[in-house]
C-alpha positions as CSV (number, residue, x, y, z in Angstrom):
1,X,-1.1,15.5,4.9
2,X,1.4,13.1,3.0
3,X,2.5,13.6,-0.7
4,X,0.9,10.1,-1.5
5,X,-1.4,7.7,0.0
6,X,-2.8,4.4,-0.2
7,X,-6.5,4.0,1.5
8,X,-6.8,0.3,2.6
9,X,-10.4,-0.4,2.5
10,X,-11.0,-2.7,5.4
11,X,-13.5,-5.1,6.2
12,X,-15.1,-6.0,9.3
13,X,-12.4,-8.4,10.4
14,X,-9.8,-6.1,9.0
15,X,-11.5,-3.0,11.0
16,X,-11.4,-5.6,13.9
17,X,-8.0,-6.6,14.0
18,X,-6.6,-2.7,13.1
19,X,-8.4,-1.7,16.4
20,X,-6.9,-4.5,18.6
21,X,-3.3,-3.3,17.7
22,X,-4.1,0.2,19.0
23,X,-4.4,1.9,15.7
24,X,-8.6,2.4,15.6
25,X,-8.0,6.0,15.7
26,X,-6.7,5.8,12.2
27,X,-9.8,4.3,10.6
28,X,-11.5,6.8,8.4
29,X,-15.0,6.8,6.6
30,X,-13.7,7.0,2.3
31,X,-16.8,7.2,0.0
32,X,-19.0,5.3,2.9
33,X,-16.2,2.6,3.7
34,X,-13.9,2.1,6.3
35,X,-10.6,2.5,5.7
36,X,-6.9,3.8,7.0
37,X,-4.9,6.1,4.7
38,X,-1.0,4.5,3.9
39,X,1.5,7.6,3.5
40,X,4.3,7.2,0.6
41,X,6.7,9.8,-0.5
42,X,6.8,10.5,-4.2
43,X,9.7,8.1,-5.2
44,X,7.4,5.5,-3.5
45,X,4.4,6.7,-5.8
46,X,6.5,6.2,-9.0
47,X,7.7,2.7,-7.5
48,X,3.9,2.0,-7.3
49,X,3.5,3.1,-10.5
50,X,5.7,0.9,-12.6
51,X,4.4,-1.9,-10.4
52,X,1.0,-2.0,-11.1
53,X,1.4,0.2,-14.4
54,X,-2.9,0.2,-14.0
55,X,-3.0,2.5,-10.9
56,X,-4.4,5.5,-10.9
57,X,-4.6,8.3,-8.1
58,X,-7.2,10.7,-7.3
59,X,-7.4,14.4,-6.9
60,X,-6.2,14.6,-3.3
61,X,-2.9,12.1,-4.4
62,X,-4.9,8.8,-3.3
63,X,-5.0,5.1,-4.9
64,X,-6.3,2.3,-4.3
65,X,-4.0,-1.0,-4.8
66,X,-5.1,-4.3,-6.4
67,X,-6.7,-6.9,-4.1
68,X,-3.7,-9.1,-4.2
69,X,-1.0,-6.0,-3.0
70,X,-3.8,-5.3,-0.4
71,X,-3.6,-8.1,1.3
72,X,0.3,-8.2,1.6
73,X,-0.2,-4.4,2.6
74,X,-2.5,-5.5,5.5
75,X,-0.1,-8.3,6.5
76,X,2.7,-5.9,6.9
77,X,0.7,-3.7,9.0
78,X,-0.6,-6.6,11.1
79,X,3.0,-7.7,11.5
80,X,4.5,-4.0,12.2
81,X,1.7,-3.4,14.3
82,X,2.3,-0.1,12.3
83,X,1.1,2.2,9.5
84,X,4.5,3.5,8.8
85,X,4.8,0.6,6.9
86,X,6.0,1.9,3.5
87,X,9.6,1.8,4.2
88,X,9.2,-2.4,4.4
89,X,6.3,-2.8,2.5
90,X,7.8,-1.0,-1.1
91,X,10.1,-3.9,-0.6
92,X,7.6,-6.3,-1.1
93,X,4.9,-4.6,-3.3
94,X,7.4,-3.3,-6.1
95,X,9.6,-5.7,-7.9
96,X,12.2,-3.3,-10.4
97,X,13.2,-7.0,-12.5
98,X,9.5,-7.7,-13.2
99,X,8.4,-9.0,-16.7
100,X,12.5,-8.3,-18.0
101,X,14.6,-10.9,-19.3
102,X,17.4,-12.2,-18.0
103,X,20.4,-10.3,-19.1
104,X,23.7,-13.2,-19.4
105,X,27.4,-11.4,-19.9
106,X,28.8,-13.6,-23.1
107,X,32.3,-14.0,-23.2
């Protein structure tokens, strides 16, 4: 089992299109829904965490990202045709210059 995870909840469609790329085997029943289980390592966890500062995780390490992260996760996957996304996907999920100013050198 990984440190972290993320359980896409998937609807129908969703369920549809994860089972046409070969991964149907990865779709799990989470409190009565489908979904598929996104391993992270710890350093992506805290990533996640400063991200969505909101995000909480439950007693076996598991969260649940907000509806508009979820739908980029579920791109990536679509595109990767993977779910060893996490590499790619912190990329696009986690932005470390969000809500800062812009720092200028004065001379």
């Amino acid at each position: 089992m990984p440190d972290y995870c993320i359980n896409l909840y998937l609807d129908e469609e969703q369920q549809k299109k994860i089972e046409e790329l070969g991964l149907g085997d990865h779709i799990q029943e989470i409190e009565g829904k489908k979904a598929v289980q996104i391993s992270m390592s710890r350093k992506d966890q805290k990533k996640l965490q400063k991200a969505f500062p909101g995000l909480e995780f439950d007693e076996s390490n598991a969260c649940v990202l907000p509806e508009e992260a979820q739908i980029t996760l579920m791109d990536i996957i679509l595109q990767t045709k993977s779910l060893d996304v996490m590499k790619f996907a912190i990329t696009k999920l986690y932005n470390p210059l969000a809500g800062k100013e812009p720092r200028s050198k004065t001379f």
